[in-house]
LOVO-49103 format. One record per residue (C-alpha): residue in three letters; x, y negated, z. Coordinates in steps of 0.001 Angstrom, whole numbers, plus 500000, padded with zeros to 6 digits. Each point is the difference from the previous one (the first is absolute). Example, Ala and Ser with C-alpha at 12.3 -4.5 7.8 and 13.67 -1.06 7.14 Angstrom:
# residues 2
ala512300504500507800 ser501370496560499340 
***
This chain:
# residues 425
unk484678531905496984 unk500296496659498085 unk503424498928498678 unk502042497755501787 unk500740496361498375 unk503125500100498980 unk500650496274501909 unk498756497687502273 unk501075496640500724 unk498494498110503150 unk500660496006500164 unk497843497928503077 unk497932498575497036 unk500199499059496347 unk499959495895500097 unk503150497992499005 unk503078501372500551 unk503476500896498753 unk499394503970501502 unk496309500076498430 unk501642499243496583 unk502315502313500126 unk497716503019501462 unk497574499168496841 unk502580500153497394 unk501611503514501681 unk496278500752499602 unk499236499595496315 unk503549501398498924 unk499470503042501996 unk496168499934499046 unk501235499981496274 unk501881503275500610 unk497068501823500999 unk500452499988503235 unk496792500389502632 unk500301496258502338 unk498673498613502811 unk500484496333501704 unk498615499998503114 unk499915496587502308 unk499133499337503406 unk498840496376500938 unk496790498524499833 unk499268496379498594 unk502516499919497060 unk498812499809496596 unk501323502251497086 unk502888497400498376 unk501585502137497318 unk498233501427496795 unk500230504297501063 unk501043502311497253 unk497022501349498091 unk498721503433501851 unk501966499405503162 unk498265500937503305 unk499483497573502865 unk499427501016503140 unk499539497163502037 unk499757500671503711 unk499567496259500920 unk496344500311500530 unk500016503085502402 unk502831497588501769 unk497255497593500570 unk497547502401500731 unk502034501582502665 unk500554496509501476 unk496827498565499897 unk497536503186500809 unk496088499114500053 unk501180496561500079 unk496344499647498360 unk498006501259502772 unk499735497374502398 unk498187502373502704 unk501619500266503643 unk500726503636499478 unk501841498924496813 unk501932497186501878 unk500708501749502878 unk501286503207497757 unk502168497297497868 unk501224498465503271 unk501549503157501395 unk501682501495497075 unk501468496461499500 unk501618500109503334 unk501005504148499400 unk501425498194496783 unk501941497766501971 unk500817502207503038 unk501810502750497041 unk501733496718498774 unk501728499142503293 unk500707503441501053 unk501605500796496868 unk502578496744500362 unk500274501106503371 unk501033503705499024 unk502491498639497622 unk501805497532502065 unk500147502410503182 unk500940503255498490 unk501623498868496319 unk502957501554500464 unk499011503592500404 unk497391499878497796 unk502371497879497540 unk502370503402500722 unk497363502872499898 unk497010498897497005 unk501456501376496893 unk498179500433497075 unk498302503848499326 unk500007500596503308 unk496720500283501932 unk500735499295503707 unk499667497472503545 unk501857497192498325 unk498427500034496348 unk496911500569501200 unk500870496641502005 unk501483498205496973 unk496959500705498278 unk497646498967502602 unk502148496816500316 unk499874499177496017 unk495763500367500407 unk500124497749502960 unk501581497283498373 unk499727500310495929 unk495676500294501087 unk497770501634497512 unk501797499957497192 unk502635502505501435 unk497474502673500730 unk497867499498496849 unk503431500491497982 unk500647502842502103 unk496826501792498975 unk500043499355496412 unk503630501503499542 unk498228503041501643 unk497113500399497695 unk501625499224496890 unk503899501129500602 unk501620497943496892 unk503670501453498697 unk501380496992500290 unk499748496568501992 unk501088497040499266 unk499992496980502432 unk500721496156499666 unk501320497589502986 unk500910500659503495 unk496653500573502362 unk498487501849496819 unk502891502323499933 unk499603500691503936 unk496450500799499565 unk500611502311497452 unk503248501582501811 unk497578500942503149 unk497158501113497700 unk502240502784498372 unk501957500642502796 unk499731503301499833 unk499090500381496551 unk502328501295497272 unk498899497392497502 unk503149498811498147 unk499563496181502055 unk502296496578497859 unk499312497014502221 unk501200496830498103 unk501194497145502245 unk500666496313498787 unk501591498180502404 unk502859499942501446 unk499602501532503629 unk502923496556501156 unk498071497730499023 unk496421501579500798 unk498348500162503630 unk497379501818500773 unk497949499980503092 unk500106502507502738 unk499815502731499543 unk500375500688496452 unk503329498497500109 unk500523503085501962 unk497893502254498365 unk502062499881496583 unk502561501330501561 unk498366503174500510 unk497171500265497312 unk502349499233496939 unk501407503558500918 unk497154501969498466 unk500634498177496387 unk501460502021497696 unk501515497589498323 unk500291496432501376 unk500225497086496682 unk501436496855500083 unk499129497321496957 unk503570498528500355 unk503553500758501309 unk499878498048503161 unk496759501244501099 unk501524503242499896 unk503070499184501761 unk497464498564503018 unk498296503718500062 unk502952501378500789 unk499804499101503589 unk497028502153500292 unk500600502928501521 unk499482504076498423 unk498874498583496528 unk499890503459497736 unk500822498039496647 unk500687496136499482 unk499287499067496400 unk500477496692497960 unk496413499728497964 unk500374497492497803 unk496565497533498863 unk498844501042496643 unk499043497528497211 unk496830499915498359 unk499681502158496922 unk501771498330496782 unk496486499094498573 unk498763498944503307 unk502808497657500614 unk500853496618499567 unk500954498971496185 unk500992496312499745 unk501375499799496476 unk501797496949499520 unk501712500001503133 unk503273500482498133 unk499077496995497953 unk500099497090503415 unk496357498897499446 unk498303501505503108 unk497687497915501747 unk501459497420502437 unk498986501137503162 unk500809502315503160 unk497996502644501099 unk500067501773503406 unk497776503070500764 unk499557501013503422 unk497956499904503370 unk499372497238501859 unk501728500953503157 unk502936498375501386 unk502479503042498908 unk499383498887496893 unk501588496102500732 unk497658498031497845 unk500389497024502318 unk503402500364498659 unk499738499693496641 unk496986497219500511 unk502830497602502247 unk502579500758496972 unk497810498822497340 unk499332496513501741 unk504132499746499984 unk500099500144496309 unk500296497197497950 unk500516499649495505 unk498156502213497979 unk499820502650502524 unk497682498203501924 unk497788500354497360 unk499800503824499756 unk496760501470501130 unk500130502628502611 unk497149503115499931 unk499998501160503398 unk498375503839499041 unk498188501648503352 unk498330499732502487 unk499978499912504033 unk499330498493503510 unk503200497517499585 unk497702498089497122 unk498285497020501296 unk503244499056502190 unk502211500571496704 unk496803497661498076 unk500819497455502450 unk503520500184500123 unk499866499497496092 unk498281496392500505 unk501927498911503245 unk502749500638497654 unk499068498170496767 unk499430503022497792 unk496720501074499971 unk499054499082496501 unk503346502534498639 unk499215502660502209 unk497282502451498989 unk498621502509502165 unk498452502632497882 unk498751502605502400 unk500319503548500080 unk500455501296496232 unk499396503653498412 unk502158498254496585 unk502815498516501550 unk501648500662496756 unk497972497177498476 unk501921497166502537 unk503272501755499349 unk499969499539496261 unk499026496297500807 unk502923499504501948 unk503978499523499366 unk501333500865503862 unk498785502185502336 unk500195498823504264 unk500498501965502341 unk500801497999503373 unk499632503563502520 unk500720499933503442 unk500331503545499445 unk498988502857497476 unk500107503603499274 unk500009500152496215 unk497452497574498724 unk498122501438497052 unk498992496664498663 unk503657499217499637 unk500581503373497612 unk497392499071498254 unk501305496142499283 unk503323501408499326 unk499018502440497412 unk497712497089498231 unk502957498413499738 unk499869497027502210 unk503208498335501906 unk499485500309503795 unk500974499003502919 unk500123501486503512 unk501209500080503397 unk502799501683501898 unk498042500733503264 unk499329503718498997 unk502003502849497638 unk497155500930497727 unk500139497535497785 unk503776499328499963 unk500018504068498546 unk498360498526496687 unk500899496186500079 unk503712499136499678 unk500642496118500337 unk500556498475497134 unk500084503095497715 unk496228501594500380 unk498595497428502063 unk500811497345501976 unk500430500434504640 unk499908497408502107 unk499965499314503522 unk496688501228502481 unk498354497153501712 unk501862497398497785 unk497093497664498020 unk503526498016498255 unk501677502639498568 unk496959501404498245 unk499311496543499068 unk503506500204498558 unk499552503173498069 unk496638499269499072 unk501439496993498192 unk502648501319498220 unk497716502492498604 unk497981497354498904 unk502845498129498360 unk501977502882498505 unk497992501655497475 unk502616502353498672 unk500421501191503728 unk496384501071500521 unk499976501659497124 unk503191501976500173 unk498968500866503890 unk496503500799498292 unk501420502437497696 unk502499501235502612 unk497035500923502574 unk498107501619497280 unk503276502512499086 unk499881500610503701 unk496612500814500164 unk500248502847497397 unk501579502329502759 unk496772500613501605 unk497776501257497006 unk497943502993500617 unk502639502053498048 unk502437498885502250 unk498828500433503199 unk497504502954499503 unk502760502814500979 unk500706498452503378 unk495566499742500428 unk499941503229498901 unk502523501407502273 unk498822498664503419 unk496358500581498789 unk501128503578500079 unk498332500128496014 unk501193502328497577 
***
């Protein structure tokens, strides 16, 4: 019998993305050990973002996804369309009856699916979970069969459910990592529901930050709740900005993010037209990518400040804009714990964030590592944008300040908690 990898970790796909990052780094550290690795990912249509540690195995199940969607989408024959057209509608038909299961008889099998236990109501569950996660839930399923890893590691919320009903009643030591925090975070029926239930086969359920944590605690049955910090990049893979101490930085802010409103670009675009003096003279580098672009383009010329505001796309060197910045943005609606802001704190940089989520505020404390300011408030980053711009011994001392900070969460730091909920010796 072949030996079992010693790891897996499954993500929905490998673009850009705070979870991706971190995955790949827990990859190459681990990988470095010696252990055997796996990332596996499960949707179709997104390109690989992130450089992969040399030797690591990819098992990308995105194009069986498709597969199993599409069929002989080539063969154009009636038999063909006719064979497509009815397992479309059995598709759709297992869809509705599974909703339908879980809103009529949720609270027994809410009561009687537990985790190990083969029987009516987790034979249901996992019926339900196929119904509505589609192809990708079955296809997970039958790798975990045929390849029965020691360990599985999974990133963000459906992800983790997938997995959860895949080893349901496996004895694979199961970490599910979730990011947000479950008060400020909807999700649509039923996996809303479904959490609830499938977080109880982890193991070990991670949170990145304190508060994200405290919002799993509502969940009921959890075997072990566990605060998982984000590592840093190695120490020669991170960001060196040597005269940063010195107050001759580039003048310029930086923000790295999606393009999504969570991520309140539209905020920071409306502050920058309030500024006036020599901060209105800073260019921004907006760093990312996402559907929110052409409106946030257009915003940026209604405005007045196209010609400061540079949209530079998705980037696999973001360290290159953050050492040609002074002040990192982050205008969030709301946030788990953004890697990008780790990253710009252990460069060095002063930043600046919101109050509208916990995450951050666990890292940046006003006017000592950072600076906070209102969510949804354009003036007051305007204001603190401006000092920042004015006050040179400020940005640096909050530069240096978020650096000191940022030592905590070194690999030599924060390996013995990994370690421990990775169940490695």
């Amino acid at each position: 019998m072949a030996k079992m990898d010693d790891l897996w970790l499954v993500l929905p796909h490998l673009g850009p993305g705070g979870a991706q990052k971190v995955a790949l780094l827990a990859a190459d550290h681990f990988a470095a050990q010696g252990l055997s690795l796996r990332v596996v990912t499960l949707l179709p249509g997104h390109s690989i973002a992130h450089c992969l540690p040399d030797g690591l195995d990819h098992c990308d199940l995105g194009p069986a996804v498709e597969a199993a969607w599409r069929r002989d989408y080539w063969n154009r024959s009636l038999v063909a369309r006719g064979r497509r057209f009815v397992f479309a509608q059995r598709r759709r038909l297992h869809r509705i009856a599974a909703k339908l299961l879980l809103l009529l008889v949720w609270p027994w099998l809410s009561g009687e699916a537990k985790p190990g236990r083969n029987g009516l109501a987790s034979g249901l569950l996992c019926w339900c979970v196929h119904g509505v996660g589609g192809p990708q839930a079955l296809l997970l399923q039958d790798l975990f069969r045929q390849h029965q890893p020691q360990r599985v590691l999974a990133f963000l919320s459906r992800t983790n459910m997938l997995v959860c009903q895949a080893l349901w009643d496996s004895s694979t030591h199961l970490v599910i990592s979730e990011r947000n925090d479950l008060s400020r975070q909807s999700l649509p029926f039923p996996w809303q529901r479904l959490r609830k239930v499938l977080y109880q086969r982890a193991d070990v359920v991670t949170a990145n930050t304190d508060g994200v944590r405290q919002s799993l605690e509502c969940l009921p049955n959890l075997q072990r709740l566990e605060l998982l910090p984000n590592p840093l990049p190695r120490k020669d893979d991170s960001l060196h900005v040597a005269n940063a101490a010195d107050g001759i930085r580039p003048e310029a802010f930086v923000t790295v993010a999606r393009l999504v409103p969570q991520k309140g670009i539209d905020v920071l675009i409306r502050a920058l037209a309030l500024m006036t003096g020599s901060a209105s003279q800073w260019p921004v580098f907006l760093v990312g990518d996402g559907p929110e672009r052409p409106a946030l383009e257009s915003q940026a010329v209604v405005e007045g400040v196209a010609q400061r505001v540079h949209f530079e796309g998705f980037r696999s060197d973001p360290e290159v804009l953050l050492a040609a910045a002074s002040v990192f943005v982050l205008p969030s609606r709301f946030e788990g714990m953004p890697n990008a802001l780790l990253e710009a704190m252990a460069a060095g940089l002063a930043v600046i964030v919101t109050d509208a989520s916990p995450g951050p505020l666990e890292v940046v404390e006003h006017r000592r590592s950072g600076i906070v300011v209102p969510n949804e408030d354009p003036h007051a980053l305007a204001k603190a944008m401006s000092e920042l711009v004015e006050d040179v011994d400020l940005r640096n001392r909050l530069g240096l300040a978020a650096r000191d900070r940022l030592a905590a969460l070194d690999w030599p730091q924060v390996e013995t908690q990994w370690r421990s909920v990775l169940a490695l010796p």
